[in-house]
N, CA, C and O atoms as CSV, one atom per row, in Angstrom:
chain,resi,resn,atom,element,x,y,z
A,1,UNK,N,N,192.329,92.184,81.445
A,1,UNK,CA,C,191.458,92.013,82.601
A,1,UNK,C,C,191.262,93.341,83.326
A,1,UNK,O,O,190.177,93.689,83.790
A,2,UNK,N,N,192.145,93.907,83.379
A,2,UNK,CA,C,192.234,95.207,84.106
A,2,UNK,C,C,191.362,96.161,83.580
A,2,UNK,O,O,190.788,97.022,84.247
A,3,UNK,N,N,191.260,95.977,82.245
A,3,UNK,CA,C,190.167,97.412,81.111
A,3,UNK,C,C,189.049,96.689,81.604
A,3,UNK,O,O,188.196,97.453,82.054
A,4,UNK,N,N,188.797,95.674,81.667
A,4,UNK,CA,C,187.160,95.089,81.577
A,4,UNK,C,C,186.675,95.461,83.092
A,4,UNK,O,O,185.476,95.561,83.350
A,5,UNK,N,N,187.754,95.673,84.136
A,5,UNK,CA,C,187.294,96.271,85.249
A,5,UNK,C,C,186.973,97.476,85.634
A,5,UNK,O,O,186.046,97.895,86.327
A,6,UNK,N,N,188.177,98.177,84.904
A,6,UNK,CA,C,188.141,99.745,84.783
A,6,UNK,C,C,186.159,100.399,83.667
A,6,UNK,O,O,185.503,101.383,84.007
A,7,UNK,N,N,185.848,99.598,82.657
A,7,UNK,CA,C,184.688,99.934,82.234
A,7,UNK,C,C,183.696,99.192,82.972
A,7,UNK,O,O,182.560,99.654,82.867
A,8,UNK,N,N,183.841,98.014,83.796
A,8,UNK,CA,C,182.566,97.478,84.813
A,8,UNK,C,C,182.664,98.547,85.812
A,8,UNK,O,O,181.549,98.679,86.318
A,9,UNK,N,N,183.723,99.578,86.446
A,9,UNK,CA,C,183.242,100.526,87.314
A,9,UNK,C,C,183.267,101.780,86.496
A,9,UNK,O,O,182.991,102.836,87.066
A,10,UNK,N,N,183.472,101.780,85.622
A,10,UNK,CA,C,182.600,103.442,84.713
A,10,UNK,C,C,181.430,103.240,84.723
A,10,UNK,O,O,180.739,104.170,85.138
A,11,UNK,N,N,180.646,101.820,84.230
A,11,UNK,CA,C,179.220,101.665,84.359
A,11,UNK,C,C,178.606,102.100,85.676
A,11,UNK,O,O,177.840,103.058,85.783
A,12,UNK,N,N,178.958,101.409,86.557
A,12,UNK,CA,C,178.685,101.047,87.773
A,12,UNK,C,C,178.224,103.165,88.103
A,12,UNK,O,O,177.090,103.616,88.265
A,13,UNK,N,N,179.508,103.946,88.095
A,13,UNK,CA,C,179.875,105.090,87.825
A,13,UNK,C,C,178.614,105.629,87.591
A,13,UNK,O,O,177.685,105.874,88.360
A,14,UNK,N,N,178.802,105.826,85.902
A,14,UNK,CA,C,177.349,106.214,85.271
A,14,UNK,C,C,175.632,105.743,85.853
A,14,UNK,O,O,174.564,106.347,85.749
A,15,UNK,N,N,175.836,104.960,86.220
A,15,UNK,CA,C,174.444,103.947,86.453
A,15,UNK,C,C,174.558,105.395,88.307
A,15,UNK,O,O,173.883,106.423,88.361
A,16,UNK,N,N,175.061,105.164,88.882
A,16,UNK,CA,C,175.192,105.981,90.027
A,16,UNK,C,C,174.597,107.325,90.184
A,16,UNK,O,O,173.839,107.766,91.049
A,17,UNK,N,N,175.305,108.055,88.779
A,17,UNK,CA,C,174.909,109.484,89.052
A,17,UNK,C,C,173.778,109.869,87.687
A,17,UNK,O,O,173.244,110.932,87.370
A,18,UNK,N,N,173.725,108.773,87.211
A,18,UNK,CA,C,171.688,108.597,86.390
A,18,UNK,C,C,171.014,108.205,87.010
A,18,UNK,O,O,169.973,107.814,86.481
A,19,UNK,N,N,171.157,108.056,88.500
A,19,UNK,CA,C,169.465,107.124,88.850
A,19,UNK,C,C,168.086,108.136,88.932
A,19,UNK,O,O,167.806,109.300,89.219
A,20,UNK,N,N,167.458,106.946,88.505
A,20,UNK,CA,C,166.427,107.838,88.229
A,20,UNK,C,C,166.358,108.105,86.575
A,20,UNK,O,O,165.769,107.247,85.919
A,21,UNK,N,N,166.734,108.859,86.114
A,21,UNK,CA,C,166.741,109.220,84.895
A,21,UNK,C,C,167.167,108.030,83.299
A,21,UNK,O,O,168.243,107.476,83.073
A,22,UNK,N,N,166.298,107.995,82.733
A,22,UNK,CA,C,166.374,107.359,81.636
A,22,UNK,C,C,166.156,105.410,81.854
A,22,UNK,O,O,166.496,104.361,81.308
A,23,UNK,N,N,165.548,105.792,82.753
A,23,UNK,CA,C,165.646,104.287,83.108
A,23,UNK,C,C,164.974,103.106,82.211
A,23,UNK,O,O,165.325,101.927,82.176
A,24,UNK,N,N,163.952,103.709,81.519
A,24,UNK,CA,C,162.698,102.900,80.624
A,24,UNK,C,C,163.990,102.810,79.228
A,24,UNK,O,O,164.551,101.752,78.944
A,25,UNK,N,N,164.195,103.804,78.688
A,25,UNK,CA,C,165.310,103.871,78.149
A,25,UNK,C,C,166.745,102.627,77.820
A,25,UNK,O,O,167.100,101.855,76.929
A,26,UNK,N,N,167.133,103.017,78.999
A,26,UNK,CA,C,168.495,101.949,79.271
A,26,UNK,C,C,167.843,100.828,79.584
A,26,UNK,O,O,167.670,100.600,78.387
A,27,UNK,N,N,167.301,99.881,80.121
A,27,UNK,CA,C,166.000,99.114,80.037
A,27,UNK,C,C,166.036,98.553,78.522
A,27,UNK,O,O,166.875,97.694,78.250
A,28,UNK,N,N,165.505,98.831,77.930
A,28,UNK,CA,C,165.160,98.574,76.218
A,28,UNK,C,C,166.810,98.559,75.302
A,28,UNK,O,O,167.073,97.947,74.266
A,29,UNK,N,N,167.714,99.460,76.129
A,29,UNK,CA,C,169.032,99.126,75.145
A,29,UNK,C,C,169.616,98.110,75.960
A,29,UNK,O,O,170.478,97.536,75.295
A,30,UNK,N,N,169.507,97.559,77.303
A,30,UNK,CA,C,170.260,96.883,77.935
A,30,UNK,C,C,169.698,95.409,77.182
A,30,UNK,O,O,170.418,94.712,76.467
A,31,UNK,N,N,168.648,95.188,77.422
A,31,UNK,CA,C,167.645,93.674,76.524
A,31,UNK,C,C,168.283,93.769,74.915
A,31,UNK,O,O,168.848,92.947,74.193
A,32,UNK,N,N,167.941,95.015,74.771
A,32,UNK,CA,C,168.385,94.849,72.460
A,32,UNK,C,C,170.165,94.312,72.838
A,32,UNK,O,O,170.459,93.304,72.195
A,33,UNK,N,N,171.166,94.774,73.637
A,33,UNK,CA,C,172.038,94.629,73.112
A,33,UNK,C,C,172.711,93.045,73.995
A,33,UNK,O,O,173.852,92.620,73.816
A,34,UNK,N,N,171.730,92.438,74.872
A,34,UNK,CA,C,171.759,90.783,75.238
A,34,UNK,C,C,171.634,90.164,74.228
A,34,UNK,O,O,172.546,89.442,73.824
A,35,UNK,N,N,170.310,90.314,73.481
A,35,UNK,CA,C,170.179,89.676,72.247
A,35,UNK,C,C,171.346,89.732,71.670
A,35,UNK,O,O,172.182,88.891,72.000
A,36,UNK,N,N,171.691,90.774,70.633
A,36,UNK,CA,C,173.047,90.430,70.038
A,36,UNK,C,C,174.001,90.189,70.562
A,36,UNK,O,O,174.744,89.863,69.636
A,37,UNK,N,N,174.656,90.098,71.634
A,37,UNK,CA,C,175.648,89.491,72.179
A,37,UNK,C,C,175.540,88.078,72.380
A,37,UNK,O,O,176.551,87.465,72.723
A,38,UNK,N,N,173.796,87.111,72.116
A,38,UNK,CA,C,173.595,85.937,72.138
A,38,UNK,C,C,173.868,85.660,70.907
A,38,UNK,O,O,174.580,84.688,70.656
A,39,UNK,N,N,173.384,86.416,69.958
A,39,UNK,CA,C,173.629,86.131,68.822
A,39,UNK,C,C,174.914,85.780,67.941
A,39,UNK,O,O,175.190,84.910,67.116
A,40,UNK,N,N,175.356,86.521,68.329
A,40,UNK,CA,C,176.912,87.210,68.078
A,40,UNK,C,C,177.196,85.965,68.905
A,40,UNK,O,O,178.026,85.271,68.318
A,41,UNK,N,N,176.903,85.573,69.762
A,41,UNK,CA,C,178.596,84.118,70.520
A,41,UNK,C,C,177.548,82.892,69.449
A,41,UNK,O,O,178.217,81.883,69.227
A,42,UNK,N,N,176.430,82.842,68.942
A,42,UNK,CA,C,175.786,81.420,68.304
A,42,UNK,C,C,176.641,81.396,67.180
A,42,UNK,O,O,177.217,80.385,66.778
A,43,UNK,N,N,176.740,82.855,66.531
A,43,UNK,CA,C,177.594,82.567,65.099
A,43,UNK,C,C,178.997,82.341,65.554
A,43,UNK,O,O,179.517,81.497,64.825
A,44,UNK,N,N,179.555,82.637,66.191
A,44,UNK,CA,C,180.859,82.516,66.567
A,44,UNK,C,C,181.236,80.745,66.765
A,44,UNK,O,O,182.246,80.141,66.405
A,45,UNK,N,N,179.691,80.101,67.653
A,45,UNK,CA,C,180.031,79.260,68.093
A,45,UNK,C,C,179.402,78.170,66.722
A,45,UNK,O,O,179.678,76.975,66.619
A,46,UNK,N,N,178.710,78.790,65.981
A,46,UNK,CA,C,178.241,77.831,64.614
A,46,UNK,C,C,179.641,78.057,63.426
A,46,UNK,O,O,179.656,77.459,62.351
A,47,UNK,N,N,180.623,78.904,63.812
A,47,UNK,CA,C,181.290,78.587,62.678
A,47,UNK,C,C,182.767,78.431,62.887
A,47,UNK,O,O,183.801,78.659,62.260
A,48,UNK,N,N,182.254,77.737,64.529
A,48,UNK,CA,C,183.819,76.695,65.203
A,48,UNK,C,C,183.605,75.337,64.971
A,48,UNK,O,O,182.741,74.728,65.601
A,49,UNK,N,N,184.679,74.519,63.684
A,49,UNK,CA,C,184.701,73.204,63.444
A,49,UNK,C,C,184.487,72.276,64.769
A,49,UNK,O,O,183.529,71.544,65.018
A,50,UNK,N,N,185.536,72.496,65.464
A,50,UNK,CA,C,185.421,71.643,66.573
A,50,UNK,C,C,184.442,71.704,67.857
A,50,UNK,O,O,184.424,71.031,68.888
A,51,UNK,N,N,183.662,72.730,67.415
A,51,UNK,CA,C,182.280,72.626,68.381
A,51,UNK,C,C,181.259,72.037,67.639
A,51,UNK,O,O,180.700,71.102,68.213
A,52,UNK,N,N,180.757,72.390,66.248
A,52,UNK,CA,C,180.083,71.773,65.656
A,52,UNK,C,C,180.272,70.664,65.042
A,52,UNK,O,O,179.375,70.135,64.386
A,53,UNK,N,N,181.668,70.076,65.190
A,53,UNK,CA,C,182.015,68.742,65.026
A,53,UNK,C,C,181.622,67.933,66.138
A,53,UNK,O,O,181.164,66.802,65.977
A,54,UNK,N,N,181.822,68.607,67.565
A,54,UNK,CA,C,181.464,67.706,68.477
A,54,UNK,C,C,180.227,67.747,68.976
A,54,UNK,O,O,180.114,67.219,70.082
A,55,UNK,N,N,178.815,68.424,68.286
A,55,UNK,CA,C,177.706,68.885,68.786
A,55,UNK,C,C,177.386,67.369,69.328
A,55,UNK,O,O,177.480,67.194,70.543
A,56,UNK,N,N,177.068,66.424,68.614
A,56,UNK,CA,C,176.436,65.252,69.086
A,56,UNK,C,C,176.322,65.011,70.505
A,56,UNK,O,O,175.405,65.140,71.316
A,57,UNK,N,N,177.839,64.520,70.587
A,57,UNK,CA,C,178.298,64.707,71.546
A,57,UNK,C,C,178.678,65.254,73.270
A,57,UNK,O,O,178.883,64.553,74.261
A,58,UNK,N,N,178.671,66.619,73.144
A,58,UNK,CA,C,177.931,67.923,73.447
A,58,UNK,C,C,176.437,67.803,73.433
A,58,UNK,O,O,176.276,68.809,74.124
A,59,UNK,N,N,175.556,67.508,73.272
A,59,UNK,CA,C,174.188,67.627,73.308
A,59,UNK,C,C,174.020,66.356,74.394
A,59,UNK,O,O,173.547,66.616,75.501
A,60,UNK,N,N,174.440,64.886,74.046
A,60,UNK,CA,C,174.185,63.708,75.252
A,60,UNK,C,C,175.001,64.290,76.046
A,60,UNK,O,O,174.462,64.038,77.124
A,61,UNK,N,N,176.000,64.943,76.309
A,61,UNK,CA,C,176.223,65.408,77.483
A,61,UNK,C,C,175.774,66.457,78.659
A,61,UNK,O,O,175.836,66.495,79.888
A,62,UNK,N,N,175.277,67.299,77.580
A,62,UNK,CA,C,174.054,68.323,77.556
A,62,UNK,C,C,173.243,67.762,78.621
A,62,UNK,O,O,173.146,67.996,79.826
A,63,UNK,N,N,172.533,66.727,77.591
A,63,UNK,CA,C,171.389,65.651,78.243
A,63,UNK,C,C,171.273,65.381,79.789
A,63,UNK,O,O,170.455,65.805,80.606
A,64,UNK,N,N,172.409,64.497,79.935
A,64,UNK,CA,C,172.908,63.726,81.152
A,64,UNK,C,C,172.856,64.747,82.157
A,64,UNK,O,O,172.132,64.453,83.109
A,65,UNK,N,N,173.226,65.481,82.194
A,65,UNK,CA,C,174.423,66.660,82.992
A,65,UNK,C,C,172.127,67.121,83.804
A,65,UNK,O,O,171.554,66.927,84.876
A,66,UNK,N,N,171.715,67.745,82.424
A,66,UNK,CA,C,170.550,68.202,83.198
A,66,UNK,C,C,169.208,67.135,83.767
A,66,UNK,O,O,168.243,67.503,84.437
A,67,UNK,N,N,169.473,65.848,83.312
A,67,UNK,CA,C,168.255,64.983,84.017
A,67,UNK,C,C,169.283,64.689,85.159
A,67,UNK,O,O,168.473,64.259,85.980
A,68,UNK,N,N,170.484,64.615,85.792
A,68,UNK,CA,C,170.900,64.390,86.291
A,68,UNK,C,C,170.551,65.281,87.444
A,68,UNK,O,O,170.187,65.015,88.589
A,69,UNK,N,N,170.763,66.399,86.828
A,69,UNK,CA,C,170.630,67.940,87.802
A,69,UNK,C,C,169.203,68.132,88.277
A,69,UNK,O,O,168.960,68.833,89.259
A,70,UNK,N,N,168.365,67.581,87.661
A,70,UNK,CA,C,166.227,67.595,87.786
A,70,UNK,C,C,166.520,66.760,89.153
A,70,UNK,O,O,166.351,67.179,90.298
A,71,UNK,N,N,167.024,65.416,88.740
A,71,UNK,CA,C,166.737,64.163,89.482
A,71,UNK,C,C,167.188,64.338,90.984
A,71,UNK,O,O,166.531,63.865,91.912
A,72,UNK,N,N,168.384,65.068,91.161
A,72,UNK,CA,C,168.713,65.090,92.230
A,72,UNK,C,C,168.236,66.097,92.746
A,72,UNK,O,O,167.664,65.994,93.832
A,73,UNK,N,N,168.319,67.001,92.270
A,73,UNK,CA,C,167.784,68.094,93.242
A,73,UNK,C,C,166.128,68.170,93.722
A,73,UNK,O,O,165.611,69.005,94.464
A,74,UNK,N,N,165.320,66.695,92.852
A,74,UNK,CA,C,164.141,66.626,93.187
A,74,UNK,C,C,164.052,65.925,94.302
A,74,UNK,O,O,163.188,66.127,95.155
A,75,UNK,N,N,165.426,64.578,94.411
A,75,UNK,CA,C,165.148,63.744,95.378
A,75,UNK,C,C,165.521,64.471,96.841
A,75,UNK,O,O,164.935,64.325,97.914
A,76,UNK,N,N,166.746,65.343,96.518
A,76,UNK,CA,C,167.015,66.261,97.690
A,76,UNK,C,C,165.829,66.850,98.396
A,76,UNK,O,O,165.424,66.537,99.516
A,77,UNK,N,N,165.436,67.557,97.753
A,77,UNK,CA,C,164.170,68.367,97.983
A,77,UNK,C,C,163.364,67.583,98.817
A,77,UNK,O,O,163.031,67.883,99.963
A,78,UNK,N,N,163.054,66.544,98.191
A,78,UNK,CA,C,162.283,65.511,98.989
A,78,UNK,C,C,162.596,64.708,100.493
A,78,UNK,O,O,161.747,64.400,101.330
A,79,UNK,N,N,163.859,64.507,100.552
A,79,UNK,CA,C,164.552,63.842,101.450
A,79,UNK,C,C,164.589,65.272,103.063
A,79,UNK,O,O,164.316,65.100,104.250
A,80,UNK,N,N,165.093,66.671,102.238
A,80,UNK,CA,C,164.462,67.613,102.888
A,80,UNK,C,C,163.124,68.030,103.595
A,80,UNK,O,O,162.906,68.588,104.670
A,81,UNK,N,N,162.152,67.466,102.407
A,81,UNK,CA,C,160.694,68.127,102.799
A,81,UNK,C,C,160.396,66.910,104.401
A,81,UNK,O,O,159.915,67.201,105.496
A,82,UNK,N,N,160.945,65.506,103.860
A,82,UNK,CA,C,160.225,64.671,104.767
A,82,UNK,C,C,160.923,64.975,106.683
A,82,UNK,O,O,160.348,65.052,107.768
A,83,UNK,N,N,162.037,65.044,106.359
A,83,UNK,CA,C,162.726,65.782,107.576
A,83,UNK,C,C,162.461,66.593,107.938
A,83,UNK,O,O,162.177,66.366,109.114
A,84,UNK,N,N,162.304,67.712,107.691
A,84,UNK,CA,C,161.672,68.923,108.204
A,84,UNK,C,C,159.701,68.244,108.415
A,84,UNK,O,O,159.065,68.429,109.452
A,85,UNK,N,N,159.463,67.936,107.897
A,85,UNK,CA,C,158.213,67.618,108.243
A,85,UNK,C,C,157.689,66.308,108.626
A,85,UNK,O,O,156.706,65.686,108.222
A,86,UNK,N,N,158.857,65.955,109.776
A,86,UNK,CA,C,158.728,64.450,110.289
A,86,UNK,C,C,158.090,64.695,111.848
A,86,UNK,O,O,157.424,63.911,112.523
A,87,UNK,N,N,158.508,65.978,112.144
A,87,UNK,CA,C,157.969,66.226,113.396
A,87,UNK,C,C,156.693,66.832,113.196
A,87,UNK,O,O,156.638,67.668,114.098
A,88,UNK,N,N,155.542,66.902,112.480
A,88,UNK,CA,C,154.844,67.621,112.301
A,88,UNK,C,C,153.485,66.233,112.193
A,88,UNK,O,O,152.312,66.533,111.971
């Protein structure tokens, strides 16, 4: 834990005394190297038995978790909009 802090403030560091410079640059390597790090955790996570054993599973939960998350935060929203705009 301690190294992963010590190189989040070398970045931090570097990023400090480059501003300005190379920015279009770091830009284009910062996006190329998201991709493979997405990539890189899909294979990791396509060639764990017990994740892809439990995809089914994992996916209706998937499911639930986000119509759940739409639904409420639509009705919130709503229950909000009419309150704030009851005096109006």
């Amino acid at each position: 834990m301690f190294t992963v802090i010590i190189i989040m403030f070398l970045g931090i560091a570097v990023g400090w005394l480059s501003k300005g410079r190379a920015s279009a640059y770091i830009r284009r390597l910062i996006t190329f190297l998201i991709w493979v790090l997405l990539f890189l955790l899909g294979v990791e996570v396509g060639t764990d038995p017990d994740v892809t054993g439990a995809l089914g599973g994992l996916g209706v939960e998937a499911f639930v978790l986000a119509v759940a998350g739409v639904l409420g935060s639509s009705v919130l929203s709503w229950v909000l909009y009419k309150f704030v705009m009851r005096g109006r």
